[in-house]
C-alpha positions as a Markdown table, in Angstrom:
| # | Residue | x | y | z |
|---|---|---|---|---|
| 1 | Unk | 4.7 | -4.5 | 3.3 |
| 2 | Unk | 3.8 | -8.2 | 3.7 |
| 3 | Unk | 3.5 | -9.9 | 7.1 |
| 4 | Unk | 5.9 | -12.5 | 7.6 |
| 5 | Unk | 5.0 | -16.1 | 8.9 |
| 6 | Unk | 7.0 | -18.2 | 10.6 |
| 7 | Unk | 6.8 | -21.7 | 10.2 |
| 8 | Unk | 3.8 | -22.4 | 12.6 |
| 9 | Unk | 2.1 | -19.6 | 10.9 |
| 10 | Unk | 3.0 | -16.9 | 13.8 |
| 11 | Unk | 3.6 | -13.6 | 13.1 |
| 12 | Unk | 7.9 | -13.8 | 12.4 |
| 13 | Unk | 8.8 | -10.5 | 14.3 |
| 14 | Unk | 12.4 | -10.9 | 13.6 |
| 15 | Unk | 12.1 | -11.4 | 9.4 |
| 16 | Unk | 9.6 | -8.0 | 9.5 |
| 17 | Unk | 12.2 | -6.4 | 11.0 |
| 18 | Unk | 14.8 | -7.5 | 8.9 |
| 19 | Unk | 12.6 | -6.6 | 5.7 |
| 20 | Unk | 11.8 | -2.9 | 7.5 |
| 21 | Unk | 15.4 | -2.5 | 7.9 |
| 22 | Unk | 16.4 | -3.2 | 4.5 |
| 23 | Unk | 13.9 | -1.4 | 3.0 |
| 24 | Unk | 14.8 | 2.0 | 5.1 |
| 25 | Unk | 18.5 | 1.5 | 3.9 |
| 26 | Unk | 17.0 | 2.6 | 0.5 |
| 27 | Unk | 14.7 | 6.2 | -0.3 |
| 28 | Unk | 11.4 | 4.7 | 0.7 |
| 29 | Unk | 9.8 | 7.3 | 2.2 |
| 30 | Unk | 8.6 | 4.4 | 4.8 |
| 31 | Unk | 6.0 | 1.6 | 4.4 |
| 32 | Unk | 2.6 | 0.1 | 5.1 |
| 33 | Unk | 1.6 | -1.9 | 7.2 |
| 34 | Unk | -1.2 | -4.0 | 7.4 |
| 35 | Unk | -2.5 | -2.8 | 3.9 |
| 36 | Unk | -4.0 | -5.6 | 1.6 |
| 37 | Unk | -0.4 | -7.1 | 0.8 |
| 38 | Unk | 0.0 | -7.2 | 4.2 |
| 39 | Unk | -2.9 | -9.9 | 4.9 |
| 40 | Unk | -4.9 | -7.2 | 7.3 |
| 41 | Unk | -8.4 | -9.3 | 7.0 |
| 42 | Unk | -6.6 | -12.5 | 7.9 |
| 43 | Unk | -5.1 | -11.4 | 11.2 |
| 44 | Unk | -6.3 | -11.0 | 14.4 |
| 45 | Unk | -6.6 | -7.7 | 16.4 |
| 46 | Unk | -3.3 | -8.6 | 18.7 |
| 47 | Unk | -1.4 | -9.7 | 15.8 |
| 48 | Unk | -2.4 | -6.4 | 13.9 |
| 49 | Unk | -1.0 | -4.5 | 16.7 |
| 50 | Unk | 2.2 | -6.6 | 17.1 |
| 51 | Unk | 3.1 | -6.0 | 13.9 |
| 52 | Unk | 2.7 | -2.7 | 14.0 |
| 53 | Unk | 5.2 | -1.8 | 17.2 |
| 54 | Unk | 7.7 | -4.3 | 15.0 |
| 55 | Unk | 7.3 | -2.0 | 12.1 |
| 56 | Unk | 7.6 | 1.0 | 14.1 |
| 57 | Unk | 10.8 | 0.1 | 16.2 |
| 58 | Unk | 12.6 | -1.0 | 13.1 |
| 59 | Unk | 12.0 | 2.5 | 11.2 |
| 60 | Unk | 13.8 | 5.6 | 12.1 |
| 61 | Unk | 11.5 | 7.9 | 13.5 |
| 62 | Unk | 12.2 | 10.1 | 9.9 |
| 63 | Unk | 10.5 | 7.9 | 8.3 |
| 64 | Unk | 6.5 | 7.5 | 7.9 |
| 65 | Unk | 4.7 | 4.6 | 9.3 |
| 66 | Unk | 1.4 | 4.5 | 7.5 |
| 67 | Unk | -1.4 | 1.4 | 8.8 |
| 68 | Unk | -4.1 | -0.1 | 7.5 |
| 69 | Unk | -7.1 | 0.0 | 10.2 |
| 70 | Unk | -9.9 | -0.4 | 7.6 |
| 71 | Unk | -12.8 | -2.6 | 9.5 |
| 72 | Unk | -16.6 | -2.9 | 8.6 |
| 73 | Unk | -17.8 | -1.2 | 11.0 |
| 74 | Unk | -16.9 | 2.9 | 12.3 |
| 75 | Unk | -16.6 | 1.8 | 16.0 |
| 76 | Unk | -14.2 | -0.8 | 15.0 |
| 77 | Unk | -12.3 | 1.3 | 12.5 |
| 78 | Unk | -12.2 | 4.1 | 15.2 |
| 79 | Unk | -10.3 | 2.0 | 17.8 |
| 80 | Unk | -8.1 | 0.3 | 15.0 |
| 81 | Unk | -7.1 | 3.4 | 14.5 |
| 82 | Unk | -6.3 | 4.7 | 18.1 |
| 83 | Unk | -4.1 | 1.3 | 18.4 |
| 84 | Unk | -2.0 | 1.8 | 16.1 |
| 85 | Unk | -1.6 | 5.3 | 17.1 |
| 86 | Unk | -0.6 | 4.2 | 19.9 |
| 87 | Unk | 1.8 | 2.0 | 18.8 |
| 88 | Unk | 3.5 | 4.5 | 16.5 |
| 89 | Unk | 1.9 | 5.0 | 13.4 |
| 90 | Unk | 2.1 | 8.5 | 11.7 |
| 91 | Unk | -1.0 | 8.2 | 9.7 |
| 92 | Unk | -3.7 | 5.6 | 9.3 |
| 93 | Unk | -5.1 | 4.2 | 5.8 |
| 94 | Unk | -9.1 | 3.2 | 6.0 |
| 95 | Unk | -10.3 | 0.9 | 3.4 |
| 96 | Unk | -13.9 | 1.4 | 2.6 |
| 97 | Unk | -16.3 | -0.9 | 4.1 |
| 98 | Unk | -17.7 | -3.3 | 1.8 |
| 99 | Unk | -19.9 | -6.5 | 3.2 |
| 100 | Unk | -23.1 | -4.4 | 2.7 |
| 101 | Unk | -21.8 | -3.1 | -0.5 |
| 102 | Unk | -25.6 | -1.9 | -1.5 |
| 103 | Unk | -25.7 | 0.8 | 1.7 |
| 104 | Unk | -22.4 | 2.1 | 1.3 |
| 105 | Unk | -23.9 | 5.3 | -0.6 |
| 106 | Unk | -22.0 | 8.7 | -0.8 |
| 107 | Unk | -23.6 | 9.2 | 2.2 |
| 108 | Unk | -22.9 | 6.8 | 4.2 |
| 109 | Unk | -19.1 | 6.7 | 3.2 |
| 110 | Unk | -18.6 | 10.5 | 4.1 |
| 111 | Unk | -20.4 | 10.0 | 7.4 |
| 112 | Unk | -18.2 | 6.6 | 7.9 |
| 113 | Unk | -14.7 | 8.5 | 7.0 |
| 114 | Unk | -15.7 | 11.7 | 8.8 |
| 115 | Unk | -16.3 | 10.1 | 12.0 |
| 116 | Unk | -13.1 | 8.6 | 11.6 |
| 117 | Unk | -11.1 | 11.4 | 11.4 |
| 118 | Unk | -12.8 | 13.2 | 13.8 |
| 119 | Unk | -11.5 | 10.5 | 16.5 |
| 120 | Unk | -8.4 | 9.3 | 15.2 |
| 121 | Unk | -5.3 | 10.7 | 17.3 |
| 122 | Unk | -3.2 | 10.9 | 13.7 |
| 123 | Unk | -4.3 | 12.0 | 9.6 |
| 124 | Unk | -6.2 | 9.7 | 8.0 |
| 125 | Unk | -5.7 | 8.6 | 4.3 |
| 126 | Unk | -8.4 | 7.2 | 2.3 |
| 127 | Unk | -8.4 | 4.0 | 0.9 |
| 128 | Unk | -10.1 | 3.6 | -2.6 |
| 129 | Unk | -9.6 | -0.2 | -3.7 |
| 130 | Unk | -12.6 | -0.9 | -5.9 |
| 131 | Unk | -11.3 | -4.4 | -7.5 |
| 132 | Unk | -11.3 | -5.9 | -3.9 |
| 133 | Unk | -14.0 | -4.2 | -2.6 |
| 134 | Unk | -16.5 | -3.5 | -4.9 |
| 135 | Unk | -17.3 | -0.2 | -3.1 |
| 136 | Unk | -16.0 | 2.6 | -5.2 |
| 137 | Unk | -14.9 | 6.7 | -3.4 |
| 138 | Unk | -16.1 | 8.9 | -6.2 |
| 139 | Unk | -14.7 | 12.5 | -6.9 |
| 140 | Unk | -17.6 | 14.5 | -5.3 |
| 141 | Unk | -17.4 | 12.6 | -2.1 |
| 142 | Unk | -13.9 | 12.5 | -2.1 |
| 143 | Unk | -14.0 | 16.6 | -2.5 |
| 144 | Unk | -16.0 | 16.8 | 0.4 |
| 145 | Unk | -13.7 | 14.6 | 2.8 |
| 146 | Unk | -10.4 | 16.5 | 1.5 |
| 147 | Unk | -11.8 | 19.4 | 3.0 |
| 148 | Unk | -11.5 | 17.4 | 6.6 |
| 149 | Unk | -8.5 | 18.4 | 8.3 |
| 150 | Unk | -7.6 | 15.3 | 9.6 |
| 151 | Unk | -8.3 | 13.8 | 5.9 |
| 152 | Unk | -4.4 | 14.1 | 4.2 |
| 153 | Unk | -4.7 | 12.2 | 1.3 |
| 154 | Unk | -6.1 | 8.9 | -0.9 |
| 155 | Unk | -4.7 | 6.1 | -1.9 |
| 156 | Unk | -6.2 | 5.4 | -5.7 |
| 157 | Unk | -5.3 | 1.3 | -6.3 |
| 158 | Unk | -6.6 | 1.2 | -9.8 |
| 159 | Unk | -5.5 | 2.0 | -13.3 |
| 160 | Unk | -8.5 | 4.6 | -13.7 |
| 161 | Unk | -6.5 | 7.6 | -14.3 |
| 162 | Unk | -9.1 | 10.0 | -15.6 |
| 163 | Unk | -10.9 | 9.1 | -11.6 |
| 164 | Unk | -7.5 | 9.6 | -9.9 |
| 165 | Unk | -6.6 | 12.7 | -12.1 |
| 166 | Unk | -10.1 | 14.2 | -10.3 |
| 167 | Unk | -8.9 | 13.6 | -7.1 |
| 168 | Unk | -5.7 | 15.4 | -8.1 |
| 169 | Unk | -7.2 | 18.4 | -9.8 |
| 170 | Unk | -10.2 | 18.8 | -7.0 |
| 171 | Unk | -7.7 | 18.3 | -4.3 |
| 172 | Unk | -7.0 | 21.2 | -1.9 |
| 173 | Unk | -3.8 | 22.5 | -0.3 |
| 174 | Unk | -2.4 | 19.6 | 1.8 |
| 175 | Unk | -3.9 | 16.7 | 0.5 |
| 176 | Unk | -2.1 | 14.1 | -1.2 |
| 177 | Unk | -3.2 | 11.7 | -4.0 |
| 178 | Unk | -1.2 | 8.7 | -4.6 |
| 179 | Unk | -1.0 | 5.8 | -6.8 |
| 180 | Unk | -1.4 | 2.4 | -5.8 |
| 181 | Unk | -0.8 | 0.5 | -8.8 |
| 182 | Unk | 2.3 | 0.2 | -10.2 |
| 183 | Unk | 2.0 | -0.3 | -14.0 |
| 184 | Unk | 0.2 | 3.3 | -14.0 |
| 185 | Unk | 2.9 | 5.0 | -11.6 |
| 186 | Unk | 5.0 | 6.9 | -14.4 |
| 187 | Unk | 1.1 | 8.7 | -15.9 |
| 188 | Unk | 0.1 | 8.7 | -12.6 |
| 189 | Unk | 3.4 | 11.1 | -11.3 |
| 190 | Unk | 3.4 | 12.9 | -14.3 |
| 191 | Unk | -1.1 | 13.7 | -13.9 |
| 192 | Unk | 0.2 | 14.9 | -10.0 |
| 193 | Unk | -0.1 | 11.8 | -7.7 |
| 194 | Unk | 2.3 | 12.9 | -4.8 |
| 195 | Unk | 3.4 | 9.2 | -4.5 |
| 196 | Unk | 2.8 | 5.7 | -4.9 |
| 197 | Unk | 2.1 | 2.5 | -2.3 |
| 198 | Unk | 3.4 | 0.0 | -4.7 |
| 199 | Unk | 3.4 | -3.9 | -4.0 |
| 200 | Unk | 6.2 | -4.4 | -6.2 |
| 201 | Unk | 8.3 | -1.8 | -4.4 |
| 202 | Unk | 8.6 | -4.3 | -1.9 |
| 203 | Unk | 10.8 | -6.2 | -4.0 |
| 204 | Unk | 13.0 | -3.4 | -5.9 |
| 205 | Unk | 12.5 | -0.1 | -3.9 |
| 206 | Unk | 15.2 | 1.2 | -5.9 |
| 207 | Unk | 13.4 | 1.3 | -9.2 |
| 208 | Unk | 10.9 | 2.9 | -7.9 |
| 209 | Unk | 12.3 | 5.9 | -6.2 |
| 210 | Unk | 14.3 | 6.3 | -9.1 |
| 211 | Unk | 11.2 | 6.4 | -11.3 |
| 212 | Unk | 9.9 | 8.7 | -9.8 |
| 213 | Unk | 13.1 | 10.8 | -9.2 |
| 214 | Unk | 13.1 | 11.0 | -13.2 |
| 215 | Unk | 9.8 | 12.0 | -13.3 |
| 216 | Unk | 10.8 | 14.9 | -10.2 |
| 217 | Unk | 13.3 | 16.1 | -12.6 |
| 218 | Unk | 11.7 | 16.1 | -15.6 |
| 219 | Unk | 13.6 | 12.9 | -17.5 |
| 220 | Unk | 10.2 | 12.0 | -18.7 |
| 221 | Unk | 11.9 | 9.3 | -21.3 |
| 222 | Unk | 14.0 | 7.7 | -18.4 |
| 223 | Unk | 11.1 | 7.3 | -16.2 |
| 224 | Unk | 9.3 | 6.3 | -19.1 |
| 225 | Unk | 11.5 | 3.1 | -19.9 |
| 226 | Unk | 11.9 | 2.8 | -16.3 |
| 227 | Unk | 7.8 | 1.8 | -16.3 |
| 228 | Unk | 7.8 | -0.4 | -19.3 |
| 229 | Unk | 10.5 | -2.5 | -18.1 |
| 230 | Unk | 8.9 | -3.3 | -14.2 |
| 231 | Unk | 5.5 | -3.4 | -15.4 |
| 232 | Unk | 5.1 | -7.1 | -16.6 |
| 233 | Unk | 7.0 | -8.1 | -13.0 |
| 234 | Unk | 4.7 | -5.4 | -11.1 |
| 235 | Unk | 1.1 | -7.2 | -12.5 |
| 236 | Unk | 2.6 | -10.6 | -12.0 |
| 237 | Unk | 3.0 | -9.9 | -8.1 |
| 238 | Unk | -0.3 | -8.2 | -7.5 |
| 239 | Unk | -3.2 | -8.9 | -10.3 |
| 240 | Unk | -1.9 | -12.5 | -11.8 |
| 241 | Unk | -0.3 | -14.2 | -8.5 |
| 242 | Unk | -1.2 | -11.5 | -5.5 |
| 243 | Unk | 0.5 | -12.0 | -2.1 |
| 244 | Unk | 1.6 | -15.3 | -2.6 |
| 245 | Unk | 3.2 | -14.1 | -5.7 |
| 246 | Unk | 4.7 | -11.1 | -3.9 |
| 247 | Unk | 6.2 | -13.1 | -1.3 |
| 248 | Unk | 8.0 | -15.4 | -3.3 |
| 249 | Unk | 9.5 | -12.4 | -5.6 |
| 250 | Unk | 11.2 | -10.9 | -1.7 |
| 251 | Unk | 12.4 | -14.7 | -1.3 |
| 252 | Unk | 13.9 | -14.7 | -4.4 |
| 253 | Unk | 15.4 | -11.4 | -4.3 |
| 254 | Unk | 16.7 | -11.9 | -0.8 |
| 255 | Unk | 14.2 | -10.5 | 1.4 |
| 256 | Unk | 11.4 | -12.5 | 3.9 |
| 257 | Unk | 8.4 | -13.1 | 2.2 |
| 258 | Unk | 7.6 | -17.2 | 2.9 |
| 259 | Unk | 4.1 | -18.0 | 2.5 |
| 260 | Unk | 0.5 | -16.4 | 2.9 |
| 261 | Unk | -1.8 | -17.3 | 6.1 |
| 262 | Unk | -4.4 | -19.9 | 4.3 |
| 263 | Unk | -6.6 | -20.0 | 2.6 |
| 264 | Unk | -4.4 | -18.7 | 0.3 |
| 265 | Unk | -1.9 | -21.0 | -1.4 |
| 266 | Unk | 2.0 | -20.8 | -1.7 |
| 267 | Unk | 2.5 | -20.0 | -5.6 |
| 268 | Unk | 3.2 | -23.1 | -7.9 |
| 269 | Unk | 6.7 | -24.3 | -9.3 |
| 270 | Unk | 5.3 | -22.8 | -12.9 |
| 271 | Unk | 4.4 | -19.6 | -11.6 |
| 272 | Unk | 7.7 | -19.1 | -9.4 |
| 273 | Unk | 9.2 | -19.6 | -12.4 |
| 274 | Unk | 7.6 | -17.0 | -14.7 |
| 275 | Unk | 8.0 | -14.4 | -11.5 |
| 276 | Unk | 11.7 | -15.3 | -11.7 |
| 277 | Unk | 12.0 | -14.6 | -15.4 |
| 278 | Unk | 10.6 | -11.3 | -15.1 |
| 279 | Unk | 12.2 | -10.3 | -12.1 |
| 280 | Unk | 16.2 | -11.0 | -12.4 |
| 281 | Unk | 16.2 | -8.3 | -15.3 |
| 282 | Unk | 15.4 | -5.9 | -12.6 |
| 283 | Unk | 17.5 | -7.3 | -10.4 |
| 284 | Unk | 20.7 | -6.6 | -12.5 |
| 285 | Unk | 19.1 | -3.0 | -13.2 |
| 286 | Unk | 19.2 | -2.3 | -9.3 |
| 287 | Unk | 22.6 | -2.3 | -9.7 |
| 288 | Unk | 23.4 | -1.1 | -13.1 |
């Protein structure tokens, strides 16, 4: 999920819970917060944990709060981690660290993410995001985390399937691979991923979890046209326009997004316009 801004560029507790609510009025599993979308590296350590107690007392207690607590460093990602525990979250997603790109060897990452779990008072997921980070969890280390029992899963944001299709067929009992790019979600189900943490979802929930209901009961064909019509709109609001593309799709479909924390910019008239194109089509298939 995004995080909202008021218009002094605050964190807007009452539009996050609005968006929350609306989003757990639909079969979202839950959400994440603080992920990429959600502007983690541009907000402070009190903010982080403000908007995670707003995310948590808007959601059900059914439902699964998942946070971001990724930091570049294991002490700090240790005590992200015990925060948000401690404000309610059921698991926590680590990012890998990335400023010293060069030492983040195999070695160093399993040490990183094992020290992790070992401290964190709630399952830890992996984070693999290679586009943003440059710092890439390959199949053999990945393997040897998996076997961690406080290690429940990894989130795979790119469209390499044959890397997340390792993760699935190396994966043990209890350990959950899911997709975290949409316009790879329908392959993605069908190669095993438990799941997806999709940006787009933020803005039609319902196509998703019908996607993947398809795909649960074997309409292959369904959920097959399902993922060629949300695709264009799902790489417009993540690779072409990112957050601020994101958050002006949830304004136009009647959710909170407003505008990212600088220095990211709003989105231009031109690109609003070619986000609106592609998303009113889905829109009307929400409620077809």
């Amino acid at each position: 999920m995004p995080t909202v801004f008021d218009a002094a560029g605050e964190v807007d507790a009452a539009a996050i819970r609005a968006n929350v609510e609306r989003w757990m009025r639909t079969d979202l599993v839950g959400v994440l917060a603080l992920g990429s979308n959600g502007e983690a590296s541009a907000l402070d350590e009190d903010e982080s944990d403000r908007v995670v107690a707003i995310a948590r007392d808007a959601m059900p207690r059914g439902r699964t709060l998942l946070v971001g607590t990724g930091r570049e460093s294991t002490r700090q990602t240790i005590a992200a981690s015990r925060r948000a525990a401690a404000h309610g979250a059921d698991a926590v997603l680590v990012r890998t660290p990335f400023f010293f790109k060069p030492q983040m060897t195999g070695e160093a990452l399993t040490a990183h993410y094992t020290a992790v779990a070992d401290a964190s008072p709630v399952p830890v997921v992996l984070y693999n995001m290679p586009h943003n980070t440059g710092v890439i969890l390959t199949p053999p280390v990945v393997r040897t985390l998996a076997q961690h029992p406080n290690i429940i899963g990894i989130k795979e944001t790119s469209i390499e399937l044959e890397r997340l299709g390792q993760f699935v067929a190396n994966a043990p009992a209890g350990f959950t691979v899911l997709c975290g790019a949409a316009p790879v979600i329908f392959p993605a189900l069908v190669s095993g991923a438990g799941g997806g943490i999709l940006a787009a979802a933020n803005v039609v929930p319902e196509l998703f979890t019908r996607l993947r209901d398809h795909v649960v009961a074997g309409r292959y064909s369904d959920a097959l046209r399902l993922q060629q019509q949300v695709t264009s709109f799902a790489r417009l609001v993540t690779t072409v326009h990112s957050v601020a593309g994101l958050k002006a799709a949830m304004d136009m479909a009647g959710l909170r997004g407003g505008v990212p924390r600088a220095p990211m910019a709003p989105v231009a008239a031109g690109a609003a316009a070619e986000i609106r194109s592609a998303l009113e089509p889905l829109l009307a298939l929400v409620h077809a």
